[in-house]
MIVEX-583367 format. One line per field, with one value per atom (N, C-alpha, C, O, CB): residue number from 1; residue in three letters; atom name; x, y, z. Coordinates in steps of 0.1 Angstrom, whole numbers, always signed. Atoms other than C-alpha are relative to their C-alpha. Glycine has a CB too. Layout:
<atoms>
pos [NUM;...] $
code [ALA;...] $
site [CA;...] $
c1 [X;...] $
c2 [Y;...] $
c3 [Z;...] $
</atoms>
This chain:
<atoms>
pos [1;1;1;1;1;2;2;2;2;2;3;3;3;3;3;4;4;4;4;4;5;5;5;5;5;6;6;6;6;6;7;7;7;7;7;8;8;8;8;8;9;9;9;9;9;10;10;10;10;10;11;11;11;11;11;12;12;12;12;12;13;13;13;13;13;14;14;14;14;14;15;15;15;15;15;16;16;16;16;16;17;17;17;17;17;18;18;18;18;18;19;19;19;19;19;20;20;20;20;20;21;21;21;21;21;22;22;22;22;22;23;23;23;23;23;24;24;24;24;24;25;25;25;25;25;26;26;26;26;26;27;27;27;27;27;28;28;28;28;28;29;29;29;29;29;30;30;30;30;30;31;31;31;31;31;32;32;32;32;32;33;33;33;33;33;34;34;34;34;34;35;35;35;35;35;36;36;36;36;36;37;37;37;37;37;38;38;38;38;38;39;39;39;39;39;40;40;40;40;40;41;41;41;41;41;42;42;42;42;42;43;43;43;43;43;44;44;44;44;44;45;45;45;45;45;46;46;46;46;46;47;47;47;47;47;48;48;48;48;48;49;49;49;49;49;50;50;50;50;50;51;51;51;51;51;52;52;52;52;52;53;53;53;53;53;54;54;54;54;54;55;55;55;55;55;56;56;56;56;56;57;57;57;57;57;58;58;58;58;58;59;59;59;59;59;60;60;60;60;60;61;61;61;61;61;62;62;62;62;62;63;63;63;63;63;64;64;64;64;64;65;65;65;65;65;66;66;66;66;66;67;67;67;67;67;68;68;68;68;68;69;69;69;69;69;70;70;70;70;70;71;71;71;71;71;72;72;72;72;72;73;73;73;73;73;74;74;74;74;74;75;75;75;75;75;76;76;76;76;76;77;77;77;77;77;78;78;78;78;78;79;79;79;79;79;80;80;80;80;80;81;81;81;81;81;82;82;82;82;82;83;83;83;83;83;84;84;84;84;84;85;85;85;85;85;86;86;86;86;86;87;87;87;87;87;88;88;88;88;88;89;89;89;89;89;90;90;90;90;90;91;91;91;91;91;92;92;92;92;92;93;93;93;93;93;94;94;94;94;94;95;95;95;95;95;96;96;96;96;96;97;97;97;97;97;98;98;98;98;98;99;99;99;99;99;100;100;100;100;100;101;101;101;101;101;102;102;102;102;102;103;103;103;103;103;104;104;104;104;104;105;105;105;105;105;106;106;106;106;106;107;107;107;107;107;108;108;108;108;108;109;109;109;109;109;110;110;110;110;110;111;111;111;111;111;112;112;112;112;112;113;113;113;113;113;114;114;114;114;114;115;115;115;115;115;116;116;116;116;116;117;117;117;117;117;118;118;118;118;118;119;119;119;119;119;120;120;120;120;120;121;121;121;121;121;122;122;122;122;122;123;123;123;123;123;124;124;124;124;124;125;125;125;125;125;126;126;126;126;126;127;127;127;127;127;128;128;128;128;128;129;129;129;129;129;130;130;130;130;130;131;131;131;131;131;132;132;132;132;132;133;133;133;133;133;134;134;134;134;134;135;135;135;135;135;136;136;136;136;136;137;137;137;137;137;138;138;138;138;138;139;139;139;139;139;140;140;140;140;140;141;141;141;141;141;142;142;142;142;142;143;143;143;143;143;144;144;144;144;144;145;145;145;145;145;146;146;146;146;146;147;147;147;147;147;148;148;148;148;148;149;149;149;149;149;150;150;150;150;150;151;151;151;151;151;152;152;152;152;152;153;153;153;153;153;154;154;154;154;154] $
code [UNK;UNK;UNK;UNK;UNK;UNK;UNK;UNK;UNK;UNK;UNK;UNK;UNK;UNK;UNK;UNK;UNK;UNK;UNK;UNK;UNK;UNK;UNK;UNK;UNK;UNK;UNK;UNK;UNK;UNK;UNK;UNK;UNK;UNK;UNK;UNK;UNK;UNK;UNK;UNK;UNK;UNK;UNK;UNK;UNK;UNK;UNK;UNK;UNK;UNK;UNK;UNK;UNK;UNK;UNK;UNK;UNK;UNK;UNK;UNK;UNK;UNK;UNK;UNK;UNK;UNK;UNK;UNK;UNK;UNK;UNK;UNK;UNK;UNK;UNK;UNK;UNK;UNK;UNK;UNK;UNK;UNK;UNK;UNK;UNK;UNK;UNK;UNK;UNK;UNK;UNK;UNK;UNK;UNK;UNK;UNK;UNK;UNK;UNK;UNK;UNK;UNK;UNK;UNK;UNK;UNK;UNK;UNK;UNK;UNK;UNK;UNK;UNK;UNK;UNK;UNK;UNK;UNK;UNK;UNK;UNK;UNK;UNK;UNK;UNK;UNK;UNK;UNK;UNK;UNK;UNK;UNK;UNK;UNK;UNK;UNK;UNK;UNK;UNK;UNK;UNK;UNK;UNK;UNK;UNK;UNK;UNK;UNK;UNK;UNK;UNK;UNK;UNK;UNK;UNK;UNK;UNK;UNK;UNK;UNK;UNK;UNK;UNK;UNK;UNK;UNK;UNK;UNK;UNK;UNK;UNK;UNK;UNK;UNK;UNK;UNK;UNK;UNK;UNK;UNK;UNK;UNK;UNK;UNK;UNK;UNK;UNK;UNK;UNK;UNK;UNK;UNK;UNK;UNK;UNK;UNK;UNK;UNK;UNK;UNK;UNK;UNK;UNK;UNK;UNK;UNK;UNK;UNK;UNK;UNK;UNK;UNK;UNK;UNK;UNK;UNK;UNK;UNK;UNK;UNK;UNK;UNK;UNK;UNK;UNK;UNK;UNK;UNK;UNK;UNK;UNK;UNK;UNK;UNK;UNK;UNK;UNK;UNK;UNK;UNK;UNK;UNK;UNK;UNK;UNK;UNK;UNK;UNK;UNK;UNK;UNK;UNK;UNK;UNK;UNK;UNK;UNK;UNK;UNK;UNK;UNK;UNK;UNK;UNK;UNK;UNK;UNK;UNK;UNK;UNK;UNK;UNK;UNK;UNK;UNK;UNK;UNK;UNK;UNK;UNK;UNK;UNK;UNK;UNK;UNK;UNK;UNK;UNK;UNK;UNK;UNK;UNK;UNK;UNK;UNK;UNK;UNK;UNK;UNK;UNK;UNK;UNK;UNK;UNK;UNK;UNK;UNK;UNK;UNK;UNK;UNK;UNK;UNK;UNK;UNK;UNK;UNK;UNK;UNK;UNK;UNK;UNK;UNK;UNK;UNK;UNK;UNK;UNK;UNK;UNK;UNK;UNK;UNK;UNK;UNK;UNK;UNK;UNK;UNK;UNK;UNK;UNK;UNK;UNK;UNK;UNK;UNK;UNK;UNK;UNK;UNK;UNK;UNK;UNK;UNK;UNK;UNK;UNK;UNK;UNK;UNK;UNK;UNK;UNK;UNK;UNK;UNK;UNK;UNK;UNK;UNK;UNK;UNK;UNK;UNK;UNK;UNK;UNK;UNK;UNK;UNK;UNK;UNK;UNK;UNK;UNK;UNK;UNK;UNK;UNK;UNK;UNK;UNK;UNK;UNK;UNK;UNK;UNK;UNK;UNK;UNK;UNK;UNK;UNK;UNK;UNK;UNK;UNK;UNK;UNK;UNK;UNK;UNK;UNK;UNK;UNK;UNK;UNK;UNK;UNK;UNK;UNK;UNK;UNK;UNK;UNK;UNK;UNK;UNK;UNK;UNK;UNK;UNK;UNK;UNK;UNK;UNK;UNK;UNK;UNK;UNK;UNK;UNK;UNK;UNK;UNK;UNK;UNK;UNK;UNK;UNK;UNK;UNK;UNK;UNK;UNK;UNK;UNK;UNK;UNK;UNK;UNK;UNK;UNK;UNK;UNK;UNK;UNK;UNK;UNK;UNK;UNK;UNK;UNK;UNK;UNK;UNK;UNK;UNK;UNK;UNK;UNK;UNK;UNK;UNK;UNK;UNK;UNK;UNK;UNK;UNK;UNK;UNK;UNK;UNK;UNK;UNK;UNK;UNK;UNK;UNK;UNK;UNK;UNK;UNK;UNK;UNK;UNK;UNK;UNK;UNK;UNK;UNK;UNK;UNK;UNK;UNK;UNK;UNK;UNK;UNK;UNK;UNK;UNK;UNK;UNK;UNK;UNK;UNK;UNK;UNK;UNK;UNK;UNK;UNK;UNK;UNK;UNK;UNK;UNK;UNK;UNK;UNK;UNK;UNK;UNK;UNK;UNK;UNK;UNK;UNK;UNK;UNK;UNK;UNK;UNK;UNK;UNK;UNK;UNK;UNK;UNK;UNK;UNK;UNK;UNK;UNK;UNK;UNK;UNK;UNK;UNK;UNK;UNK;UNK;UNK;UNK;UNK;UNK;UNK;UNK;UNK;UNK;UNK;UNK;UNK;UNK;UNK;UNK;UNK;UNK;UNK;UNK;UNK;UNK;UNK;UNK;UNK;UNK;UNK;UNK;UNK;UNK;UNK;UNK;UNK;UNK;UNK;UNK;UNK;UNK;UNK;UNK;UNK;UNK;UNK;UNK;UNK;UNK;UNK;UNK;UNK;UNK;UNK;UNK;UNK;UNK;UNK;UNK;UNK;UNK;UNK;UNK;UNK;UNK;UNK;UNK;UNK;UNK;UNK;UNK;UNK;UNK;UNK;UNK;UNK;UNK;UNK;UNK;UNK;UNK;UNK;UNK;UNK;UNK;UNK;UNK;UNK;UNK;UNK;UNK;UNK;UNK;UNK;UNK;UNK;UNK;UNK;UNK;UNK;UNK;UNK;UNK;UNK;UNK;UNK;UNK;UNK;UNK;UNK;UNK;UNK;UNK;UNK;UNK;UNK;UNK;UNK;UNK;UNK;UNK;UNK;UNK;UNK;UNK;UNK;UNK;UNK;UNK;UNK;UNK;UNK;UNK;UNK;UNK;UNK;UNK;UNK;UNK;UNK;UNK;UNK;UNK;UNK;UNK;UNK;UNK;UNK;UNK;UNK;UNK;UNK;UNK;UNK;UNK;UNK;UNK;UNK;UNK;UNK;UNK;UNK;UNK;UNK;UNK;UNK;UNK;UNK;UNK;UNK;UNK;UNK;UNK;UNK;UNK;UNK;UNK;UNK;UNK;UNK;UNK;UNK;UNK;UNK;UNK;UNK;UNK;UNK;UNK;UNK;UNK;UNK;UNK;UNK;UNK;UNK;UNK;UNK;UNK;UNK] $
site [N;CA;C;O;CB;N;CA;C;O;CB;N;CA;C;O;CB;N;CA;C;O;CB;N;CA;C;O;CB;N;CA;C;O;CB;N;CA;C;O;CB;N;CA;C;O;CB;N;CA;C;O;CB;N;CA;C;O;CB;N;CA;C;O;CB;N;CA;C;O;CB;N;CA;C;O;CB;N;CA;C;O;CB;N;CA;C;O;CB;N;CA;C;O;CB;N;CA;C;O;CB;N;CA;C;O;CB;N;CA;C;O;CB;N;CA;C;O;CB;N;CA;C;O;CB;N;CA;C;O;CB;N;CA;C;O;CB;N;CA;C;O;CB;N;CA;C;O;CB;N;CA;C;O;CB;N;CA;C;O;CB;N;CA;C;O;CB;N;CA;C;O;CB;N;CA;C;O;CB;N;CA;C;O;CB;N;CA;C;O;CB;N;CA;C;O;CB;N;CA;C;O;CB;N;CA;C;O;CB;N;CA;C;O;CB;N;CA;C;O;CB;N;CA;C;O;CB;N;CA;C;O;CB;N;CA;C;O;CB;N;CA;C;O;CB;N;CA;C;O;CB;N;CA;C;O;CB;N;CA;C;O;CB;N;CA;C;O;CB;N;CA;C;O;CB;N;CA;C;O;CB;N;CA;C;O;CB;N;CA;C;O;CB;N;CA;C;O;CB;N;CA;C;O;CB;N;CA;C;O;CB;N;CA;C;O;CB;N;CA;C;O;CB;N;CA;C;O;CB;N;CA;C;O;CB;N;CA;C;O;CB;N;CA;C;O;CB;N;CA;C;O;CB;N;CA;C;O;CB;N;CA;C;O;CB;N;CA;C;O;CB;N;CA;C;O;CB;N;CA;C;O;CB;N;CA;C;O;CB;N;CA;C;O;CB;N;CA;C;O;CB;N;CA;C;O;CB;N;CA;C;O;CB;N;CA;C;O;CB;N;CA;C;O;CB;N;CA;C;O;CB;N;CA;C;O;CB;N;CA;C;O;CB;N;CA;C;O;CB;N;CA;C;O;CB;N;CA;C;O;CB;N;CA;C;O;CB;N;CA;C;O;CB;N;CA;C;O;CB;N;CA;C;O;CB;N;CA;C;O;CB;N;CA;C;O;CB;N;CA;C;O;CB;N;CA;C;O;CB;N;CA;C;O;CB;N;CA;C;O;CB;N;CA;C;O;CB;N;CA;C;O;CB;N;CA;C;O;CB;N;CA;C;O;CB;N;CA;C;O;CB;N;CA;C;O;CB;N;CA;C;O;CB;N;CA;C;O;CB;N;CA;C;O;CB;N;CA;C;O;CB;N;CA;C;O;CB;N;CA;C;O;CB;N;CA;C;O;CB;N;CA;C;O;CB;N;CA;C;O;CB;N;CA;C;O;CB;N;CA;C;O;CB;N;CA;C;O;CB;N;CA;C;O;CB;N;CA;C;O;CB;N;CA;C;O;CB;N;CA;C;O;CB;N;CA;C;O;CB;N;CA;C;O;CB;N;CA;C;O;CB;N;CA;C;O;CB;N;CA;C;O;CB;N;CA;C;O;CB;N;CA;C;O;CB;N;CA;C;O;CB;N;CA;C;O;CB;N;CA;C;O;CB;N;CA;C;O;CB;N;CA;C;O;CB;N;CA;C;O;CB;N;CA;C;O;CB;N;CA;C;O;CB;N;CA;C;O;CB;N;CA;C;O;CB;N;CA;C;O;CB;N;CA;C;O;CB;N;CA;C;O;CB;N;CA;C;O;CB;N;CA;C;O;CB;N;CA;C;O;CB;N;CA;C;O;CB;N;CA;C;O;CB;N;CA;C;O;CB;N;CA;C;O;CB;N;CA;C;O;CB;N;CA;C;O;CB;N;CA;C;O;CB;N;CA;C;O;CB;N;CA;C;O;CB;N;CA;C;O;CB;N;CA;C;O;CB;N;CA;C;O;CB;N;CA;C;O;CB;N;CA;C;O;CB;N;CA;C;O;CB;N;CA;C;O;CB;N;CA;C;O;CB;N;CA;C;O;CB;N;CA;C;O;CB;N;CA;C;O;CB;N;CA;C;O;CB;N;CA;C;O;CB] $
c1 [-2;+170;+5;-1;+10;-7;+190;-12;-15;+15;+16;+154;-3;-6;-12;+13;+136;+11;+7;-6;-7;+165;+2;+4;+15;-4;+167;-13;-13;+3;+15;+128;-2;-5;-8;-1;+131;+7;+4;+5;-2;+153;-4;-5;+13;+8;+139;-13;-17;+1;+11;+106;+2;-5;-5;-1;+122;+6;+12;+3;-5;+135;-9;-10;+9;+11;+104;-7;-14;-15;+10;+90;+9;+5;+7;-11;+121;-1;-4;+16;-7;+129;-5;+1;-4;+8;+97;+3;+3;-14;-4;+105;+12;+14;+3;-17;+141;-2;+7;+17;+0;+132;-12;-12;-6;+6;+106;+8;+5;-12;-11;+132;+11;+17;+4;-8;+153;-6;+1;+3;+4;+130;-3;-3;-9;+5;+119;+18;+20;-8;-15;+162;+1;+6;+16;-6;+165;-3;+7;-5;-2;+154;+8;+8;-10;-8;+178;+14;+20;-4;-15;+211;+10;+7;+2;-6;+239;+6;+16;+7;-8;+248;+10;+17;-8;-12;+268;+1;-7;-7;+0;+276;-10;-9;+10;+11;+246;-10;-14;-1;+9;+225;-7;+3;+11;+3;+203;-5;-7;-4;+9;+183;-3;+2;+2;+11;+156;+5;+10;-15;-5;+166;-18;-28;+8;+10;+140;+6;+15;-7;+2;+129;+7;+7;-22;-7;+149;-8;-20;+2;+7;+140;-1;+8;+2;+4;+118;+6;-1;-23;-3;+135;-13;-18;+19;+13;+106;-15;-25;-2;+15;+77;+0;-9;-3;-2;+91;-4;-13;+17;+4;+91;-15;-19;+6;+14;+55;-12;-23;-3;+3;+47;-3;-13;+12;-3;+60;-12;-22;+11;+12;+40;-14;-19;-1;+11;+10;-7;-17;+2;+3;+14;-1;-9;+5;+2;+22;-7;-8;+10;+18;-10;-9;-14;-9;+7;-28;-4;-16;+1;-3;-16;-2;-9;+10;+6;-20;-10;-15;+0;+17;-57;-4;-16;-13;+0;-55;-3;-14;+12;-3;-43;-13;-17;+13;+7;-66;-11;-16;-1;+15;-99;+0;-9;-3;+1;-83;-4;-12;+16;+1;-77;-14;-20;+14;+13;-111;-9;-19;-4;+8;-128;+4;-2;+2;-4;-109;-2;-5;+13;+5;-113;-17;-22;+7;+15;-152;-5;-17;-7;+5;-153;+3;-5;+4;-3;-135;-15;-24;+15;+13;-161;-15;-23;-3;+12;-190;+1;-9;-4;-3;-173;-6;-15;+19;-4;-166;-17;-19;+17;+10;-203;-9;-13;-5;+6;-220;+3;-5;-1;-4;-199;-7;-13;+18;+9;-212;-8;-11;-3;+19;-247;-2;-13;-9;+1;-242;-1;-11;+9;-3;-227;-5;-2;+13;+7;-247;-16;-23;+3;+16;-282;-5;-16;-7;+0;-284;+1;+12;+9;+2;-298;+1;+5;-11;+0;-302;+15;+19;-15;-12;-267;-3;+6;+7;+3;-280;+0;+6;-13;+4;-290;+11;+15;-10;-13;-259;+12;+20;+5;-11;-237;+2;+12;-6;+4;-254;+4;+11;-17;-3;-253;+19;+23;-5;-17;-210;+4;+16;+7;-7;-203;-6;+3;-1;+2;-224;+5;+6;-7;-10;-204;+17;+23;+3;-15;-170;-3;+1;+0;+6;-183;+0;+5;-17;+2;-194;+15;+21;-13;-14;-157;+9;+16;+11;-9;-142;-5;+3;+3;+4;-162;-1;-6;-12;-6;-153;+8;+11;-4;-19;-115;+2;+13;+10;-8;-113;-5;+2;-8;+8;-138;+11;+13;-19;-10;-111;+13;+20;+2;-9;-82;+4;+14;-1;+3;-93;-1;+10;-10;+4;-106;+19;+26;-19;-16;-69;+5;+8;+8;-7;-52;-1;+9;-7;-1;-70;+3;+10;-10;-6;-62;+10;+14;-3;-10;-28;+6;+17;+3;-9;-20;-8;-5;+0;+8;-47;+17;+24;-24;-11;-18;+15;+24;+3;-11;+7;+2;+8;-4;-1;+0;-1;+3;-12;+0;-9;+12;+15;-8;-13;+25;+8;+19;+7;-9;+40;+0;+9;+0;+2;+20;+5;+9;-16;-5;+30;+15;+19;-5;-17;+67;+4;+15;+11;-2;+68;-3;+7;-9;+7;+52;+12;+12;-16;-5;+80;+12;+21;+0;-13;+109;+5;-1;+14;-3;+129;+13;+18;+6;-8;+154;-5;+3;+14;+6;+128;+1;+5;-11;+0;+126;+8;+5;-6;-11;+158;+5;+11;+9;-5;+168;-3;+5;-3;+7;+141;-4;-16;-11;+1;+142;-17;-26;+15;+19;+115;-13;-15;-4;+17;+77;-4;+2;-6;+16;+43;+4;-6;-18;-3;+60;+6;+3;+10;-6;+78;-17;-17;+7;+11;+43;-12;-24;-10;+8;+30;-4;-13;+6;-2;+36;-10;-12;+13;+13;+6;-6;-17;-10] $
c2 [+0;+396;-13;-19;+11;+19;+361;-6;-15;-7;+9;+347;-2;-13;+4;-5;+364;-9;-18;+24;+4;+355;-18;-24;+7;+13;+318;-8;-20;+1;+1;+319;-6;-18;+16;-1;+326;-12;-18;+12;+11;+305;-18;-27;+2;+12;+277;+1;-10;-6;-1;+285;-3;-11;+10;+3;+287;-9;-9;+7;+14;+253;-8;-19;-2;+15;+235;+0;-9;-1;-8;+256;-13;-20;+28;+1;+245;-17;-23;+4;+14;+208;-12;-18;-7;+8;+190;-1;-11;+5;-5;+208;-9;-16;+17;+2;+199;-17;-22;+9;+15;+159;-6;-18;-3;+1;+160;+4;-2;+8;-3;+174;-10;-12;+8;+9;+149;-12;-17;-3;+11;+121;-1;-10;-5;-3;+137;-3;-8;+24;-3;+140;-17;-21;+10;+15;+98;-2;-8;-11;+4;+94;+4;-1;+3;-10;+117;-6;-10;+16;+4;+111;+12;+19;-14;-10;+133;+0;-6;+2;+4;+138;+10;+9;-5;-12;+170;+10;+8;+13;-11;+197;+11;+23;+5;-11;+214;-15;-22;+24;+5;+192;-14;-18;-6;+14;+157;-5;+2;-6;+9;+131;-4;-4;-9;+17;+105;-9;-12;-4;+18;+71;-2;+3;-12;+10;+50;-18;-25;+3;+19;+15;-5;-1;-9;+13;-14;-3;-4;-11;+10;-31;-10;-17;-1;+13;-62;-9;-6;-1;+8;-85;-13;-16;-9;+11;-114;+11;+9;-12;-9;-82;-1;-6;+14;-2;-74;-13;-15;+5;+8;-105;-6;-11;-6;+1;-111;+12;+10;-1;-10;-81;-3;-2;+7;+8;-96;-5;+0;-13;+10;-127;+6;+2;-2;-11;-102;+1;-5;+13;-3;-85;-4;+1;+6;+7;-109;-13;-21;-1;+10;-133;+11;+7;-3;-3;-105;+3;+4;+5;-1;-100;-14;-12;+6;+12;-137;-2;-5;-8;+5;-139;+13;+14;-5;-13;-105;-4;-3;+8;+8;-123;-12;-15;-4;+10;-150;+1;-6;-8;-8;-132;+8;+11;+14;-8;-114;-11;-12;+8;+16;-147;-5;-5;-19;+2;-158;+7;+2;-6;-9;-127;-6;-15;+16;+1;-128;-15;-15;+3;+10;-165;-3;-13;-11;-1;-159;+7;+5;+3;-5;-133;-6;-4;+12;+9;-157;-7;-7;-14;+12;-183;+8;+2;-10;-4;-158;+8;+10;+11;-8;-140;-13;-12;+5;+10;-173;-11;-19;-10;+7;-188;+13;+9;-5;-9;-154;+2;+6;+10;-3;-152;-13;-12;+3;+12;-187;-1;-6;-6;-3;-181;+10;+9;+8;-9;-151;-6;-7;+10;+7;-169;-12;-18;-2;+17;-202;+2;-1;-12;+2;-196;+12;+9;-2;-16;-157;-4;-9;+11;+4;-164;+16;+17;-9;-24;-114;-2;-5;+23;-8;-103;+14;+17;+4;-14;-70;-4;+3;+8;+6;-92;-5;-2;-14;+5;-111;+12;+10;-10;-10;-79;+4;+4;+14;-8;-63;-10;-7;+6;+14;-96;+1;+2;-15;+3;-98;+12;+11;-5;-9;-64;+0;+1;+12;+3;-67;-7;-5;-3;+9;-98;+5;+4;-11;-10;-78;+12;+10;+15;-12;-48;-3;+3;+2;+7;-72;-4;-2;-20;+6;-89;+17;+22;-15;-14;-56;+6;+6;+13;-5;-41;-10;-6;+7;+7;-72;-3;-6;-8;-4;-73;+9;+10;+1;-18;-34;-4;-1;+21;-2;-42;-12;-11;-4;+11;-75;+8;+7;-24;-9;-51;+11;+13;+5;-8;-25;-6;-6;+7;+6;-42;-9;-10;-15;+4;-59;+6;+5;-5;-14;-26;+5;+10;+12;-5;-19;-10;-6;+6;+11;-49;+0;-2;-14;-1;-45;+9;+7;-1;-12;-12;+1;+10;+16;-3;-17;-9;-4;-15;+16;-49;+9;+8;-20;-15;-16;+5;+4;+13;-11;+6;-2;+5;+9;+9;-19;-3;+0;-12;+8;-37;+15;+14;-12;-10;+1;+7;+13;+9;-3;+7;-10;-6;+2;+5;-25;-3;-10;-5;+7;-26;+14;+13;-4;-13;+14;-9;-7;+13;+6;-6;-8;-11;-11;+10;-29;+5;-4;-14;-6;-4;+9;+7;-14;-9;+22;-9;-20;+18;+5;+14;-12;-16;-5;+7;-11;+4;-2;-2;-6;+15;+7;+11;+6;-2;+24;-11;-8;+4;+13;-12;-4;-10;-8;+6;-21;+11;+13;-7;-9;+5;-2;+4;+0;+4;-16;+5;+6;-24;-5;-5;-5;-14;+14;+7;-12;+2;-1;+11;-5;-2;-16;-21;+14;+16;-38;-8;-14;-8;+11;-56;+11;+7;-4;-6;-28;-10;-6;+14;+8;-58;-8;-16;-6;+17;-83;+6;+2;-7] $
c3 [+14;+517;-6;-15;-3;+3;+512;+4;-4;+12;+5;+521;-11;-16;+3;+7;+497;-15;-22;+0;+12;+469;-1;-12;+1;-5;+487;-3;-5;+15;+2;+481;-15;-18;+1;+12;+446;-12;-23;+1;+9;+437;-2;-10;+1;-1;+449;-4;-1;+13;+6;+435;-14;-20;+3;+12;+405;-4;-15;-5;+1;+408;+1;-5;+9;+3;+416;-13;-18;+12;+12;+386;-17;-27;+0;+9;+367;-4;-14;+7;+2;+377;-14;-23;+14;+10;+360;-17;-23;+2;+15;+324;-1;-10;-2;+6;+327;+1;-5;+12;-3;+335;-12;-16;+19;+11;+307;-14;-25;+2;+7;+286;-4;-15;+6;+1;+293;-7;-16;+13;+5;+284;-13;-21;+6;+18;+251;-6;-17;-5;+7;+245;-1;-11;+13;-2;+255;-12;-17;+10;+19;+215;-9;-21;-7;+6;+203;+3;+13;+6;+0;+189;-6;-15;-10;+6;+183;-14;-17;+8;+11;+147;-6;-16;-10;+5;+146;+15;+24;-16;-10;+172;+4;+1;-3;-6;+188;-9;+0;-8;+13;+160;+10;+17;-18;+1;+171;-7;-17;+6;+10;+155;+6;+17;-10;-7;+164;-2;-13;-5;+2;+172;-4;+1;+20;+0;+156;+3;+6;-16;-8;+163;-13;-24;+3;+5;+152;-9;-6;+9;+8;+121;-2;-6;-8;-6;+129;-19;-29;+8;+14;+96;-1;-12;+2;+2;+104;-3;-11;+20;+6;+103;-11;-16;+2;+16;+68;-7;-15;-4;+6;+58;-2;-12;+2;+1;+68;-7;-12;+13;+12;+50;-16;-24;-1;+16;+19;-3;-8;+0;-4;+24;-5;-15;+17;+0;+28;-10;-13;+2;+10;+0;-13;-21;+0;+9;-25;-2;-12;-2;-1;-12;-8;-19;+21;+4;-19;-15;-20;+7;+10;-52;-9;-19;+2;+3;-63;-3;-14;+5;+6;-55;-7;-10;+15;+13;-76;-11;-16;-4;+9;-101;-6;-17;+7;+5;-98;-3;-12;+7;+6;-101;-15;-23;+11;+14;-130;-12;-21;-4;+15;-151;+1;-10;+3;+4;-144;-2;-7;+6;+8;-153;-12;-17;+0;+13;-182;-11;-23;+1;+6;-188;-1;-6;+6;+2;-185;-8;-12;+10;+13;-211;-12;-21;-3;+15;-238;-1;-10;+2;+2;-228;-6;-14;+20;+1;-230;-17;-25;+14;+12;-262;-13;-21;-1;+10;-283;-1;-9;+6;-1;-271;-10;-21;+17;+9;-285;-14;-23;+5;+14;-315;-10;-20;-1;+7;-326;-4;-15;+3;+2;-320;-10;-17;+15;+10;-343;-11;-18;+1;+15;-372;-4;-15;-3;+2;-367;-3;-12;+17;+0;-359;-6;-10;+16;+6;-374;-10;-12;+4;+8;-407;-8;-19;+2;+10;-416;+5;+16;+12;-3;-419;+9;+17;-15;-6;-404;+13;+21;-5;-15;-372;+7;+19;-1;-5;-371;+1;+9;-11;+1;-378;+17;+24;-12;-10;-347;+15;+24;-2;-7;-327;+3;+15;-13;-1;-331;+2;+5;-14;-3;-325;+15;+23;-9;-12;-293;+11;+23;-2;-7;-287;+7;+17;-12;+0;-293;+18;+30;-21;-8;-270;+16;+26;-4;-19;-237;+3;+14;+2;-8;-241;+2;+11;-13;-10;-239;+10;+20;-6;-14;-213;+11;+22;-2;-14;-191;+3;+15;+5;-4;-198;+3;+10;-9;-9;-188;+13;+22;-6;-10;-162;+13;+25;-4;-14;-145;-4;+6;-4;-3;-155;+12;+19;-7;-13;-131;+9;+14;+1;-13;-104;+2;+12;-2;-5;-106;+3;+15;-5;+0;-111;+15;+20;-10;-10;-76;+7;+16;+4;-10;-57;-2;+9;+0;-3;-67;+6;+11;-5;-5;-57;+13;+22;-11;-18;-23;+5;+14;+6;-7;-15;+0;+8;-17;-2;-21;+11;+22;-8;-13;-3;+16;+25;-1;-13;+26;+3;+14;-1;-4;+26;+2;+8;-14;-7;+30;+12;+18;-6;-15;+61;+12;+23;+1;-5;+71;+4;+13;-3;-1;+66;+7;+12;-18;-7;+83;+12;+19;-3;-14;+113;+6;+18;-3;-7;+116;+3;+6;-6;-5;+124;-15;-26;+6;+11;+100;-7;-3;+8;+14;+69;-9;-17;+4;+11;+51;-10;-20;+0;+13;+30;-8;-19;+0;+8;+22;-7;-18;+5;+3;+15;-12;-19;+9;+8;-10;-11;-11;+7;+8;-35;-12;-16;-7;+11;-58;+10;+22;-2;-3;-57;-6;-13;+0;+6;-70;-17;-24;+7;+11;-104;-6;-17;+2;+2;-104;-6;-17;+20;+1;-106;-14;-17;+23;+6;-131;-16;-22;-1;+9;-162;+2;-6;+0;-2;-148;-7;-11;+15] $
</atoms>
């Protein structure tokens, strides 16, 4: 009878051990923050990742920037060359009328058109620098309260 119980329990110990040593290793991340209660340790916050983050994000946002102004400085140039031709060489008001609103028309639909395309390069250079600064350990993101809401003014 003390075999069979001697059996048992040692069966239920080889059964046991592995769980309880996998257990363990899942617990080595875990911190205590109340009685019965833990938490996850996370990873250290790399301060040089973040800052390359930065970096990152506010390159990407520059040549954002820089594509926008030269859209935008290529609709002046294309606006102020058509509006000319309208009122110079356009001899029918009806011709010229149609001519300058045409002119009007292209510069707005290529200021909305380098608005957008900025709008998405800024918020791609977003959402990137959030995947990046998660990547470099935990409390970036408590620290830095500003978001993509800061750069919503360009």
């Amino acid at each position: 009878m003390n075999a069979t119980k001697f059996s048992a329990a040692l069966l239920c110990l080889a059964v046991m051990l592995p769980m309880l040593a996998q257990a363990q290793s899942s617990m080595d991340s875990l911190i205590p923050i109340s009685p019965g209660k833990m938490a996850k340790t996370h990873k250290a916050l790399d301060l040089a990742c973040v800052a390359s983050a930065i970096d990152t994000r506010d390159t990407a946002i520059e040549s954002g920037v820089d594509v926008y102004a030269s859209g935008v400085k290529t609709a002046l140039e294309t606006r102020k060359n058509s509006l000319r031709t309208a009122w110079i060489a356009l001899s029918k008001r009806d011709t010229r009328r149609q001519d300058i609103q045409k002119a009007w028309r292209a510069y707005s639909a290529a200021t909305k058109s380098a608005r957008q395309d900025f709008r998405k390069a800024r918020m791609a250079a977003w959402e990137q620098f959030r995947k990046d600064r998660d990547a470099c350990g935990s409390g970036g993101a408590s620290m830095d309260r500003t978001g993509a809401g800061a750069d919503n003014t360009l």
